[in-house]
VOPAGU-2260 file (C-alpha; in pm, 1 decimal, decimal comma):
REM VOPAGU-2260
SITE   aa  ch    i         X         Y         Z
SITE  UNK   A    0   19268,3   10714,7   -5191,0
SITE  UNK   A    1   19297,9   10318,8   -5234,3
SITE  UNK   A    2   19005,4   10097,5   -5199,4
SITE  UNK   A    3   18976,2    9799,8   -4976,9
SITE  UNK   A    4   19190,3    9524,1   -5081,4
SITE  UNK   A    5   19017,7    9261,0   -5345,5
SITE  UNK   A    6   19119,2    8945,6   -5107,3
SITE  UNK   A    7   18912,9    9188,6   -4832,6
SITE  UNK   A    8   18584,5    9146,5   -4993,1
SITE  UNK   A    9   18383,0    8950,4   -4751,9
SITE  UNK   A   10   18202,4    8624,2   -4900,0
SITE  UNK   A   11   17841,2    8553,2   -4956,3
SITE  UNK   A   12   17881,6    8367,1   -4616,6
SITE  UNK   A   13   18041,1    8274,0   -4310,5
SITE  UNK   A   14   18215,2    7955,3   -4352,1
SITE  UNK   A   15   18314,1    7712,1   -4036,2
SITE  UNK   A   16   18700,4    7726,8   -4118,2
SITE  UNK   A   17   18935,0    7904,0   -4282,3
SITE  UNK   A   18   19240,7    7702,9   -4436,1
SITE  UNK   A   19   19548,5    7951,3   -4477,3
SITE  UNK   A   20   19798,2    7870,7   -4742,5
SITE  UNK   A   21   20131,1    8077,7   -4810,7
SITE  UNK   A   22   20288,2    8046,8   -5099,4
SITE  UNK   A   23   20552,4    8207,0   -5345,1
SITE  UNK   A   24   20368,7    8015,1   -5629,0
SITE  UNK   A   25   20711,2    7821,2   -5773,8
SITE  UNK   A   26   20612,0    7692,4   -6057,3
SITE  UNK   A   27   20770,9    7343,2   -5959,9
SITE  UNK   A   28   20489,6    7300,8   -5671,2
SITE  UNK   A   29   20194,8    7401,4   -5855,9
SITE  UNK   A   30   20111,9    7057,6   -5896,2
SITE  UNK   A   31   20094,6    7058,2   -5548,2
SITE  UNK   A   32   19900,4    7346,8   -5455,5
SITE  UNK   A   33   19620,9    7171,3   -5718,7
SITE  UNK   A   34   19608,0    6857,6   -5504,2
SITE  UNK   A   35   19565,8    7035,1   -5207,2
SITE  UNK   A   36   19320,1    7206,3   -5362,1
SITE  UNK   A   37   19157,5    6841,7   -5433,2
SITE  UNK   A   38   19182,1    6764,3   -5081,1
SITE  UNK   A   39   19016,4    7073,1   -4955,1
SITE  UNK   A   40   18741,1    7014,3   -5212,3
SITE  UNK   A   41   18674,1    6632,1   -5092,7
SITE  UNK   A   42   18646,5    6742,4   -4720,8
SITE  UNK   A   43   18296,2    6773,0   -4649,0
SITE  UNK   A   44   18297,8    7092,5   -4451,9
SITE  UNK   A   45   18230,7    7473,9   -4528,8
SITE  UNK   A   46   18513,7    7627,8   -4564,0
SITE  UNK   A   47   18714,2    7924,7   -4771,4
SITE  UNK   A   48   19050,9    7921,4   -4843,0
SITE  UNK   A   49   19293,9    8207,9   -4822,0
SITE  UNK   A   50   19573,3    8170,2   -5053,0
SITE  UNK   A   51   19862,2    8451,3   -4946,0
SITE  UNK   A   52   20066,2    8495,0   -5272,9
SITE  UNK   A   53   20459,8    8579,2   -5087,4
SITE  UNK   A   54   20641,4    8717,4   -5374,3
SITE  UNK   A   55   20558,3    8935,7   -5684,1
SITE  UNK   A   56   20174,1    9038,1   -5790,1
SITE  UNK   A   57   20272,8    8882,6   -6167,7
SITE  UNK   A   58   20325,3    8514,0   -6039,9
SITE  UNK   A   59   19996,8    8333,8   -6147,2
SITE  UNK   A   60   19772,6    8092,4   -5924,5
SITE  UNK   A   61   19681,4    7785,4   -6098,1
SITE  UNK   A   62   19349,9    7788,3   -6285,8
SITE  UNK   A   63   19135,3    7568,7   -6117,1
SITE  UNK   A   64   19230,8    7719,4   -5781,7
SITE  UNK   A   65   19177,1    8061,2   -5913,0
SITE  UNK   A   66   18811,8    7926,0   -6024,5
SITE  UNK   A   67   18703,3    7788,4   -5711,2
SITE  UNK   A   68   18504,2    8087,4   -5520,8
SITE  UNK   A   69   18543,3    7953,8   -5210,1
SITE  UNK   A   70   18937,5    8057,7   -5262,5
SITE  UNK   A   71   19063,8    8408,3   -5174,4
SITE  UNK   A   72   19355,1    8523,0   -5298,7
SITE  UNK   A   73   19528,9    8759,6   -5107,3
SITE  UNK   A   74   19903,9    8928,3   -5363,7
SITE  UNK   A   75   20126,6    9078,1   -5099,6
SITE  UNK   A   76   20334,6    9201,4   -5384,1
SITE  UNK   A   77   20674,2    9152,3   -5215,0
SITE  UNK   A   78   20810,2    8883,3   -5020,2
SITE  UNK   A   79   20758,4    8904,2   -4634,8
SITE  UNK   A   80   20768,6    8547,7   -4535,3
SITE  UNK   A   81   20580,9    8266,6   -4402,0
SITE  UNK   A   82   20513,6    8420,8   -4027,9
SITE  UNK   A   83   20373,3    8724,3   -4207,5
SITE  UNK   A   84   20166,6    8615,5   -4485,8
SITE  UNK   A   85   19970,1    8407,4   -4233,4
SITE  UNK   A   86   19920,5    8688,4   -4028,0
SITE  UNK   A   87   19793,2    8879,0   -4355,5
SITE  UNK   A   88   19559,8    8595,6   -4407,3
SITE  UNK   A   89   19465,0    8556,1   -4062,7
SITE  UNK   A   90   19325,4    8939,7   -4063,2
SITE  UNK   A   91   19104,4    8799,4   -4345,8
SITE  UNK   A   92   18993,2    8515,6   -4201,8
SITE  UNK   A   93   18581,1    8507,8   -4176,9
SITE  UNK   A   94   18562,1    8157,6   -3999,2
SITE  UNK   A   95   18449,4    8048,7   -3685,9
SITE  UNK   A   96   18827,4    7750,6   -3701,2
SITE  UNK   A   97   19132,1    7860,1   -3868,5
SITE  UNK   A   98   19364,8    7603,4   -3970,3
SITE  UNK   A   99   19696,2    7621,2   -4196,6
SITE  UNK   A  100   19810,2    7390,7   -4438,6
SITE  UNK   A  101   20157,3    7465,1   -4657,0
SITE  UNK   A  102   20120,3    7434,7   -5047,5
SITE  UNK   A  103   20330,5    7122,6   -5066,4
SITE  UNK   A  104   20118,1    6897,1   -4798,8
SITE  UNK   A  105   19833,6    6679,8   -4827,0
SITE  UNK   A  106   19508,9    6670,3   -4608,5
SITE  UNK   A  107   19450,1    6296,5   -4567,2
SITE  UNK   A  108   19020,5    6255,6   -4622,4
SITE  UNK   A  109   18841,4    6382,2   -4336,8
SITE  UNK   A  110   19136,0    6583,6   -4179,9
SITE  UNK   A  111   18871,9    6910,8   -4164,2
SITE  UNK   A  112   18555,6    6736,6   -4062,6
SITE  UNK   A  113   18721,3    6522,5   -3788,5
SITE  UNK   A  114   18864,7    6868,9   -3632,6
SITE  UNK   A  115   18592,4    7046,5   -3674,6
SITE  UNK   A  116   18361,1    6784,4   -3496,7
SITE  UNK   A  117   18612,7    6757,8   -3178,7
SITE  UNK   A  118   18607,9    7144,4   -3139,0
SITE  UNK   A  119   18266,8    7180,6   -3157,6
SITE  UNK   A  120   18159,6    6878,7   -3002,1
SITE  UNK   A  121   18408,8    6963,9   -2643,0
SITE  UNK   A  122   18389,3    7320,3   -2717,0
SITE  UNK   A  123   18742,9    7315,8   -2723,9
SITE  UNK   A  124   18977,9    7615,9   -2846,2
SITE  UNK   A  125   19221,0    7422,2   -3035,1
SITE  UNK   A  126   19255,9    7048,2   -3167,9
SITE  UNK   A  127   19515,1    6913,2   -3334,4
SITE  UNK   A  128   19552,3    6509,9   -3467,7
SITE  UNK   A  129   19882,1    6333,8   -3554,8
SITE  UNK   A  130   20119,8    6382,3   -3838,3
SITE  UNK   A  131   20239,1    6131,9   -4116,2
SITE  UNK   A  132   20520,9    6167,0   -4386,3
SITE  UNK   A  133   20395,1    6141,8   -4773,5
SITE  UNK   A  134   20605,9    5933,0   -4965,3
SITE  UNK   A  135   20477,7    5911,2   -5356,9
SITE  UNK   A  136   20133,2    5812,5   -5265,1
SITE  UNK   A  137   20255,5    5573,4   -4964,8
SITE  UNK   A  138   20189,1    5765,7   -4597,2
SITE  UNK   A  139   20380,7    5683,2   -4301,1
SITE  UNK   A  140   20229,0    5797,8   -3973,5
SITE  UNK   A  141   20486,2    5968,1   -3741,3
SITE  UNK   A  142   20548,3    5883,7   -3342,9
SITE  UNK   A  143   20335,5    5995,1   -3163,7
SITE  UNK   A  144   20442,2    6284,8   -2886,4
SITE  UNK   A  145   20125,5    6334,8   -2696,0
SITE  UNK   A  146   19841,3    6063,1   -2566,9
SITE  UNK   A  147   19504,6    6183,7   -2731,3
SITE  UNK   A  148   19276,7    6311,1   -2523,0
SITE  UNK   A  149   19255,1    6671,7   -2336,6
SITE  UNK   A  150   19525,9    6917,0   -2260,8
SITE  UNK   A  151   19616,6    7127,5   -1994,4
SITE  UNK   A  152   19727,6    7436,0   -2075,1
SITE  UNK   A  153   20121,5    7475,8   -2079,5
SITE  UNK   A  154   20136,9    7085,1   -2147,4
SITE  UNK   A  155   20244,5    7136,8   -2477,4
SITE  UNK   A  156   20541,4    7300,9   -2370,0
SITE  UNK   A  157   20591,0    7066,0   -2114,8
SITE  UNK   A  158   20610,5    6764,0   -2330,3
SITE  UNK   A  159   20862,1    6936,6   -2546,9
SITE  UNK   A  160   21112,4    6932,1   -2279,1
SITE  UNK   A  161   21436,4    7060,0   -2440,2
SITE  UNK   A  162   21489,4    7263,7   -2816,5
SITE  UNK   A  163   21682,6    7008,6   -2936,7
SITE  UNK   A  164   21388,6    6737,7   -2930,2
SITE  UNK   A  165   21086,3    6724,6   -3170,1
SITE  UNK   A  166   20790,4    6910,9   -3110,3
SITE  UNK   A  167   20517,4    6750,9   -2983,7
SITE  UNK   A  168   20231,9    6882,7   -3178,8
SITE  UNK   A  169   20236,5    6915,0   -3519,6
SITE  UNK   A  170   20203,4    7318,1   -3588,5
SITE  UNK   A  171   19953,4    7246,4   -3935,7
SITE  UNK   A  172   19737,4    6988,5   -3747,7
SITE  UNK   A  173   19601,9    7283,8   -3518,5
SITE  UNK   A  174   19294,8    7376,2   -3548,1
SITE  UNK   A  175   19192,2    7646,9   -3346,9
SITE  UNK   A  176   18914,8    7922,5   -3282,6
SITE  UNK   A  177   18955,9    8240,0   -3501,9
SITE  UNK   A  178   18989,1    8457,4   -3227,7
SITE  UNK   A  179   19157,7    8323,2   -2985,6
SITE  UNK   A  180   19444,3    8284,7   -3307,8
SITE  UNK   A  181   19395,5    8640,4   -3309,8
SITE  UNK   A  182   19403,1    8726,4   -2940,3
SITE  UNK   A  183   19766,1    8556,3   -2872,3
SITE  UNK   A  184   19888,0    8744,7   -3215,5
SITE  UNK   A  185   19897,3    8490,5   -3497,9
SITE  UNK   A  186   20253,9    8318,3   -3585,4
SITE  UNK   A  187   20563,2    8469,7   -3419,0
SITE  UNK   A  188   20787,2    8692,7   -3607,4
SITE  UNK   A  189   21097,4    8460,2   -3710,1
SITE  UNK   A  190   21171,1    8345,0   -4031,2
SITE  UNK   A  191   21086,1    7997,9   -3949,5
SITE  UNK   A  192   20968,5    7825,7   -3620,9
SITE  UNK   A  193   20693,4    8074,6   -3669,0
SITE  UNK   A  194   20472,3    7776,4   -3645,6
SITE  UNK   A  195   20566,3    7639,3   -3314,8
SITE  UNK   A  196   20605,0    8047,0   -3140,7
SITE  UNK   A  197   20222,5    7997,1   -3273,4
SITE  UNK   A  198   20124,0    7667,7   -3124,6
SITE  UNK   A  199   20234,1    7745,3   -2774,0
SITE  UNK   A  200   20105,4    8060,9   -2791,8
SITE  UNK   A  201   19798,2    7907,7   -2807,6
SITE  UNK   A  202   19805,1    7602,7   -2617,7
SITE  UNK   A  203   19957,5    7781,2   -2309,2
SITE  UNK   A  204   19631,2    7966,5   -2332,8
SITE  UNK   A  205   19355,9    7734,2   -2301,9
SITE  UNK   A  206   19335,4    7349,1   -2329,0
SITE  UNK   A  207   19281,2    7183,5   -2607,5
SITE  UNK   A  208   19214,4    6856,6   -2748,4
SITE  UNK   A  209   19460,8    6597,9   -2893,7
SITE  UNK   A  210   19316,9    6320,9   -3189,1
SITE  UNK   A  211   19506,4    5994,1   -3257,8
SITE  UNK   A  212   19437,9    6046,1   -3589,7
SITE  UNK   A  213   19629,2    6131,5   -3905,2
SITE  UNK   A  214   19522,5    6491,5   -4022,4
SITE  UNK   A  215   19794,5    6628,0   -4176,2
SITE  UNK   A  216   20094,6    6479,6   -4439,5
SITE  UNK   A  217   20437,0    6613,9   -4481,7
SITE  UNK   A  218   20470,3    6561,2   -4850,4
SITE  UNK   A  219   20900,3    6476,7   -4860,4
SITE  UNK   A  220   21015,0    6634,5   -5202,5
SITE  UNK   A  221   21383,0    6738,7   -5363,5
SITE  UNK   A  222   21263,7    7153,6   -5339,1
SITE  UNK   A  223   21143,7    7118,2   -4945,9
SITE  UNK   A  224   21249,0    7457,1   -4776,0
SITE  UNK   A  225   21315,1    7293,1   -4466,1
SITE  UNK   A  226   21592,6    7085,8   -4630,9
SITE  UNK   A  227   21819,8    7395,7   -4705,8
SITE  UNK   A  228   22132,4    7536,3   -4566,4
SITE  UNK   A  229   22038,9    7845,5   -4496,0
SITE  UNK   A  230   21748,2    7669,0   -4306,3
SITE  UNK   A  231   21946,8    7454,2   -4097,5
SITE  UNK   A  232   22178,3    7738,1   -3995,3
SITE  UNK   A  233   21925,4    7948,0   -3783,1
SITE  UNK   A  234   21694,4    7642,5   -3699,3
SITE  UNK   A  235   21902,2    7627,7   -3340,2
SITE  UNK   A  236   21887,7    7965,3   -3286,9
SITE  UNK   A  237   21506,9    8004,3   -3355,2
SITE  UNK   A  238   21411,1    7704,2   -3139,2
SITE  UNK   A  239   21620,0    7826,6   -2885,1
SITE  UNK   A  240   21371,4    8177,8   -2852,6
SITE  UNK   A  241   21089,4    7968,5   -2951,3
SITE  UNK   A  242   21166,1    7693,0   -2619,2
SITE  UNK   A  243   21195,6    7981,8   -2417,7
SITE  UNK   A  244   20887,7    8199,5   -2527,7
SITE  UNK   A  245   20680,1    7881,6   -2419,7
SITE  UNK   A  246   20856,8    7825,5   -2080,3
SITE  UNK   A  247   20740,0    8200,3   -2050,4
SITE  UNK   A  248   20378,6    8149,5   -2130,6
SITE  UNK   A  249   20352,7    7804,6   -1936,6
SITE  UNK   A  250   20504,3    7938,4   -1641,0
SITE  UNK   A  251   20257,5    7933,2   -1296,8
SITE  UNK   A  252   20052,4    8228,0   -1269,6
SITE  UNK   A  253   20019,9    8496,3   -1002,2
SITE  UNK   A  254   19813,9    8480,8    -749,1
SITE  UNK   A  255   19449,6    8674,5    -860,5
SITE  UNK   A  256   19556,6    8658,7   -1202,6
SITE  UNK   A  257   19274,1    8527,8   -1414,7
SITE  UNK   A  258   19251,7    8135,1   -1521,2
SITE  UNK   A  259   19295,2    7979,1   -1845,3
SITE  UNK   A  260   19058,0    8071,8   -2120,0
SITE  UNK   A  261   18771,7    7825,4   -2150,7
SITE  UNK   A  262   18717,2    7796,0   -2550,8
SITE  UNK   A  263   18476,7    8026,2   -2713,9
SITE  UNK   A  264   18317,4    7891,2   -2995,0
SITE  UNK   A  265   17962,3    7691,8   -2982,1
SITE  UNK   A  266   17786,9    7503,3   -3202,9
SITE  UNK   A  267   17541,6    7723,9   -3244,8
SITE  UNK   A  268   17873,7    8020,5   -3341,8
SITE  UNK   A  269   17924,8    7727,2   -3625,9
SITE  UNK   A  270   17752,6    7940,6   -3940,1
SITE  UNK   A  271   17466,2    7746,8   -4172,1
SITE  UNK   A  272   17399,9    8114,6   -4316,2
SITE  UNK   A  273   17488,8    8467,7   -4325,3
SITE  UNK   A  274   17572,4    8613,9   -3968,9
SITE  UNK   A  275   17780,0    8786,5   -3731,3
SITE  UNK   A  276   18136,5    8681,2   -3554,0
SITE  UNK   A  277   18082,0    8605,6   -3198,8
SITE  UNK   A  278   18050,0    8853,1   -2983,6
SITE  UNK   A  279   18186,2    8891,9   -2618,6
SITE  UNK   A  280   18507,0    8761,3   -2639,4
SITE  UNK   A  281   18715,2    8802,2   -2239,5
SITE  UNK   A  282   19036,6    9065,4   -2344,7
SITE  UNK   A  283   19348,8    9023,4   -2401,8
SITE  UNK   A  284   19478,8    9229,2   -2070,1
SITE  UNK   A  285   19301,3    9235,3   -1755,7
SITE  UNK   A  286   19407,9    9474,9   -1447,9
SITE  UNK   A  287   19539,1    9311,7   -1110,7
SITE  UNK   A  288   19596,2    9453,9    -776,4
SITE  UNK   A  289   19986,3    9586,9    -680,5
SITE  UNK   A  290   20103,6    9628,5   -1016,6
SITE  UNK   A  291   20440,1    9766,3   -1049,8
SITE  UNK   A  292   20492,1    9703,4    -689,2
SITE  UNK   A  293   20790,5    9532,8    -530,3
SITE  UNK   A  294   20960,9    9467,6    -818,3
SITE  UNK   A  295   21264,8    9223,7    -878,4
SITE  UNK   A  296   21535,3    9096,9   -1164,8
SITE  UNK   A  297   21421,6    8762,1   -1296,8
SITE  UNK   A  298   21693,4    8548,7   -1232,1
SITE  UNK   A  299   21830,5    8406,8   -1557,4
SITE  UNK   A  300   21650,8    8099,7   -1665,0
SITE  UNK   A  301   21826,0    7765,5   -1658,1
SITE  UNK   A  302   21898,1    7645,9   -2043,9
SITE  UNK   A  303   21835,3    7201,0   -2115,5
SITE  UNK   A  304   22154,7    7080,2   -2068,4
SITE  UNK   A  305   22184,6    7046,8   -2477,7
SITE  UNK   A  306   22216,9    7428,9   -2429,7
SITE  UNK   A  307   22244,9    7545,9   -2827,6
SITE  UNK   A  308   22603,4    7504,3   -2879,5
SITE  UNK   A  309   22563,5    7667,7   -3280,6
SITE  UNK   A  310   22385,4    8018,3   -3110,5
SITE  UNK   A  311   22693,0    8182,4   -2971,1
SITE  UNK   A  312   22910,2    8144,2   -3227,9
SITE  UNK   A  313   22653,4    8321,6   -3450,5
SITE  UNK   A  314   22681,6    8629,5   -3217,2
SITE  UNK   A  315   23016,2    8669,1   -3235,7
């Protein structure tokens, strides 16, 4: 019989975040991984880093990564993509905030700490700051979608407002509460928009806080995945399930049916040495009166009038 797996071995302590990085390891963004490594090293706040290796066990992490003992590396040993290897990771996770960053981006200096203090500070369940491109070394802050400030659950969905629009919240500038992550399943099951199935997931659950400042950086490079074909093929499709998963979860609820989570973390949850996960956390399902009674067909929902024009012709 195996034994646990090595990434499973808990650490000497519990840190206050865990950062989640997938990665196939290409060899032409290793540079990249190392100065995201540089960033998470500058940040000022406890944290462990769980590095999910997507591809074969014999593709090597980069030396001073693989030194640093607050990184965990987790080998899938075959290639199950993005939505997946977070979810791997996220089963690992041992901190209070978990947070993802890709291996190609840049966490501008206090992107952690500032987080970190908002959530703790409102006792918020998620925060998430604005987003900014990386040119070279030059960043360029993007529009922002949503005022800072609190909220409401569902608002993030409502702000989107059709598929074919940007997404209001950018999906590595969440910061959240490890279990509620957990509790709402991690990043939906697509091969990309798993990011955004994630975000309203949680945001449709319990409000959150929204910073006006830059946290996260886009690096723009000639090897982005996001600039392929094959990428641009299924990104209508994807956001087309992904629009209406949130129009799902921010819908009004039933009469009797319980109200939005209030976040579940504390500053006194926030470790400063070896202890126990929070206990007490509300479940997932609660029972209601008159279930399965007087049931009716949904009607089918009402598409944006961009509708997804690419989507049926992929069905055919």
């Amino acid at each position: 019989m195996r034994g646990p797996h090595p990434a499973a071995a808990p650490p000497r302590r519990r840190p206050a975040v865990s950062v989640l990085t997938p990665t196939r390891l290409s060899p032409r963004r290793a540079g990249f991984l190392c100065d995201l490594h540089a960033d998470l090293a500058a940040s000022g706040v406890d944290f462990e880093w769980i590095i999910a290796v997507d591809g074969p066990r014999r593709r090597r992490v980069p030396g001073p990564v693989a030194a640093d003992p607050r990184a965990r590396i987790l080998r899938i040993g075959r290639q199950a993509g993005a939505a997946a290897a977070r979810n791997l990771a996220l089963g690992l996770a041992r901190g209070a905030y978990v947070t993802s960053a890709d291996d190609d981006d840049h966490l501008p200096a206090g992107s952690l700490a500032i987080r970190l203090e908002a959530a703790v500070r409102h006792r918020a369940g998620w925060v998430a700051g604005a987003l900014a491109d990386l040119h070279g070394q030059e960043l360029t802050p993007s529009e922002p979608r949503l005022p800072p400030g609190e909220v409401a659950p569902g608002d993030v969905w409502r702000a989107w407002g059709c598929p074919c629009l940007a997404f209001p919240v950018g999906p590595t500038t969440l910061l959240a509460e490890t279990g509620l992550l957990r509790r709402v399943g991690g990043w939906q099951g697509l091969p990309q928009a798993e990011d955004l199935g994630m975000v309203l997931s949680v945001t449709a659950r319990t409000a959150g806080i929204m910073l006006d400042a830059v946290v996260y950086a886009y690096r723009k490079h000639a090897h982005q995945m996001t600039t392929s074909k094959e990428f641009g093929r299924l990104e209508p499709l994807v956001r087309h399930i992904t629009y209406e998963r949130g129009r799902l979860l921010a819908a009004p609820r039933a009469p009797g049916s319980p109200p939005p989570e209030p976040g579940t973390a504390r500053p006194e949850v926030i470790p400063r040495h070896p202890g126990e996960p929070p206990s007490g956390e509300p479940p997932l399902v609660t029972s209601g009166p008159g279930a399965g009674a007087g049931l009716a067909l949904p009607a089918e929902p009402t598409l944006p009038d961009c509708r997804v024009t690419g989507i049926m012709s992929m069905a055919s």
